[in-house]
C-alpha positions in Angstrom: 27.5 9.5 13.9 24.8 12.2 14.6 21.2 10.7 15.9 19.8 9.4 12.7 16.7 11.0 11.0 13.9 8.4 11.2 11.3 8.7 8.3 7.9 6.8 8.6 6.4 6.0 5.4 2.5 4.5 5.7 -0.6 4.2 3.6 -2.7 1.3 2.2 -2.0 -1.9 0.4 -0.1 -0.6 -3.0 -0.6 3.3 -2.1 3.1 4.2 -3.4 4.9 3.9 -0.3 7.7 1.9 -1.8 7.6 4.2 -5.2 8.6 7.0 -2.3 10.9 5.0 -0.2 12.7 4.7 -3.6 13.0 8.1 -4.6 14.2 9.0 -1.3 16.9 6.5 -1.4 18.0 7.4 -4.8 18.5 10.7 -3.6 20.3 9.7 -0.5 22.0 6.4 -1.4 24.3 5.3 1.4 23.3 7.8 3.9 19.6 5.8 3.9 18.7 2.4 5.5 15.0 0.8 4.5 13.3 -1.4 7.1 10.0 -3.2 5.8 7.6 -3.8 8.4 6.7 -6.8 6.3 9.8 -8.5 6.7 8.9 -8.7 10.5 6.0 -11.0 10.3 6.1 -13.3 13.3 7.4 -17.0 12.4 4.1 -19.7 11.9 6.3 -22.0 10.6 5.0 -24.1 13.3 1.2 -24.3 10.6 1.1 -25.8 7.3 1.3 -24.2 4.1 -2.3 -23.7 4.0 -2.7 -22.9 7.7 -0.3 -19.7 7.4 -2.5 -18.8 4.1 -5.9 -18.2 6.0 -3.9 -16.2 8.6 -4.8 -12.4 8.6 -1.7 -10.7 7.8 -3.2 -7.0 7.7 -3.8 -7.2 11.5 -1.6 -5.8 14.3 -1.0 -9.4 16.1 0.6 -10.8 13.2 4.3 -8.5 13.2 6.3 -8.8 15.3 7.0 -5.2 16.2 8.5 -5.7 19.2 11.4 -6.6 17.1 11.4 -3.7 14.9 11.2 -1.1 17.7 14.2 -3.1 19.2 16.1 -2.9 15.4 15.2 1.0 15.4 16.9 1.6 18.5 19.6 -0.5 18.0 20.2 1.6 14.6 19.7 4.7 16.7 22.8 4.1 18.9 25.2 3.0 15.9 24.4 -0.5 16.2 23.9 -3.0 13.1 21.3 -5.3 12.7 19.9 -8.6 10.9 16.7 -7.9 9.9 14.4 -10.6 8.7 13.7 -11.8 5.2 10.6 -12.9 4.9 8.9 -14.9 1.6 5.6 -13.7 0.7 5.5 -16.8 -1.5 5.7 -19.2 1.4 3.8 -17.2 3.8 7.1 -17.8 6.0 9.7 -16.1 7.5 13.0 -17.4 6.1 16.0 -18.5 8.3 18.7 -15.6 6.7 19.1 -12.3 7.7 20.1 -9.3 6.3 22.9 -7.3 8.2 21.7 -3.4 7.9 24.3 -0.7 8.9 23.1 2.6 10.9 23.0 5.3 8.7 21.8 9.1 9.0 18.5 8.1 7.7 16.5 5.2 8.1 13.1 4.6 6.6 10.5 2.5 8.1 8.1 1.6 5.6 4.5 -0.4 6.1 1.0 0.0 6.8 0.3 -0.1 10.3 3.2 1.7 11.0 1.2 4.5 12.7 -0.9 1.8 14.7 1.4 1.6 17.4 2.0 4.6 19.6 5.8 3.4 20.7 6.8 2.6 17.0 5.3 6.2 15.8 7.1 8.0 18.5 10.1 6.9 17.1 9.7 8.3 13.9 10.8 12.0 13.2 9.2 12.7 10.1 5.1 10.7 9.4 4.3 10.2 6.0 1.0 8.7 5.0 0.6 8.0 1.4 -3.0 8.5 0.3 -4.0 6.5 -2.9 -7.5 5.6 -3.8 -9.1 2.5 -2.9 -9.6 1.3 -6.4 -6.3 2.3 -7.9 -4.9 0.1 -4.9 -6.6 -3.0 -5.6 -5.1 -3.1 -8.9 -1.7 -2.6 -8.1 -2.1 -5.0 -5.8 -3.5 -7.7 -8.5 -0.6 -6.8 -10.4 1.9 -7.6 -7.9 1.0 -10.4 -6.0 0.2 -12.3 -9.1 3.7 -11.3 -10.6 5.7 -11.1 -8.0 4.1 -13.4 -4.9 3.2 -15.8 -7.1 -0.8 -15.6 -5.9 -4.3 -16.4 -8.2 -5.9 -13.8 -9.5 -9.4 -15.4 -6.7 -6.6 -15.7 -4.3 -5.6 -12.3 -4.4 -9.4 -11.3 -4.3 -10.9 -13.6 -2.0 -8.1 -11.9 0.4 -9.1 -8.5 -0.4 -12.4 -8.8 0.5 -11.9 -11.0 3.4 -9.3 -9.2 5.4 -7.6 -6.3 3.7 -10.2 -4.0 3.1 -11.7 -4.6 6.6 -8.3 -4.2 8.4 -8.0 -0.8 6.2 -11.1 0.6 7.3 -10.2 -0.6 11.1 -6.5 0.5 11.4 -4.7 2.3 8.2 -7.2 4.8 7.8 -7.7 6.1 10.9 -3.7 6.0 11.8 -3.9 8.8 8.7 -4.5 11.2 11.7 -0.9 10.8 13.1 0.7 11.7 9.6 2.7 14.9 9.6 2.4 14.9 5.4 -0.2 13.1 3.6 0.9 12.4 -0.1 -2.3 11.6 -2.9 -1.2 9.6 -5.4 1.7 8.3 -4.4 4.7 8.0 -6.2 3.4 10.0 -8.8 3.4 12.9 -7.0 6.2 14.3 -7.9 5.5 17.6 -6.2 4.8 16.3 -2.7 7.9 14.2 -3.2 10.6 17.1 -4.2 8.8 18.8 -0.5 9.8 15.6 1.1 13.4 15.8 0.1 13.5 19.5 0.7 12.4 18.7 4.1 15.2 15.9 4.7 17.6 17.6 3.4 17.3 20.9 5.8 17.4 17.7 8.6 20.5 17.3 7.6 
């Protein structure tokens, strides 16, 4: 297999980056792997329940990127991995694995994606995905309530604590490294067709 394409997609808490990850994978369908930075949250399983729920998980120090990198350049010399599966619910990495296969593209999907300067140089093509701050916040209500099982304060209390400030801090100003910046996310539906133009001449 040729080196595969490596697409960064990053952007703020609920910006669209999944919506776009989606599209591209419908387009591409076996030829694309997704890794979720998320999934590679480092393992507290040594704190309590509660413990691991006051930890700051928009900062740097809590991924384990080391691991990532090492999973990206495994995929880039035709190697499988098992990447981690990791339940939001339990603020705990779980003990299975998913096996991933290389593939021509691989996506790597999350917010501080651009934070780190030996993760972004792996990544061919930088997408940030741009949404405003107030649309965020309420997708973000919306899914952790319905799908992370999270209170509505919970969710809030959160926000305000640790996710706006670790925006402003880190996700915004990694905006700079992006090579496209998409507003509106996945309902962009121009800035998405460039994206897959742009794959596909990669190709």
């Amino acid at each position: 297999m040729h080196r595969p394409l490596i697409i960064g997609i990053a952007g703020g808490t609920a910006s669209g980056k999944t919506s776009i990850a989606n599209s591209i994978q419908e387009e591409f369908k076996s030829k694309l792997t997704v890794l979720r930075h998320d999934n590679y949250y480092k393992n507290f399983s040594n704190l309590d329940f509660d413990e691991r729920a006051k930890l700051n998980y928009d900062h740097p120090n809590t991924y384990e990127t080391s691991l990532l990198i090492q999973h990206i350049k495994a995929l880039k010399n035709n190697i499988p991995i098992e990447t981690p599966i990791y339940s939001f619910e339990e603020h705990l990495r779980t003990k299975r694995t998913k096996k991933l296969l290389p593939t021509p593209i691989i996506i790597v999907e999350g917010i501080l994606i651009f934070e780190n300067r030996e993760l972004r140089d792996l990544l061919d093509i930088k997408i940030f995905v741009d949404t405003d701050a107030d649309i965020r916040i309420l997708r973000r209500i919306e899914r952790d309530i319905k799908q992370r099982g999270r209170s509505l304060d919970s969710v809030i209390n959160q926000y305000k604590a640790t996710v706006r400030p670790m925006h402003i801090e880190f996700v915004e100003p990694s905006k700079r490294f992006a090579d496209i910046i998409i507003p509106r996310g996945g309902n962009n539906v121009v800035g998405i067709e460039m994206i897959l133009a742009r794959i596909r001449s990669n190709l």
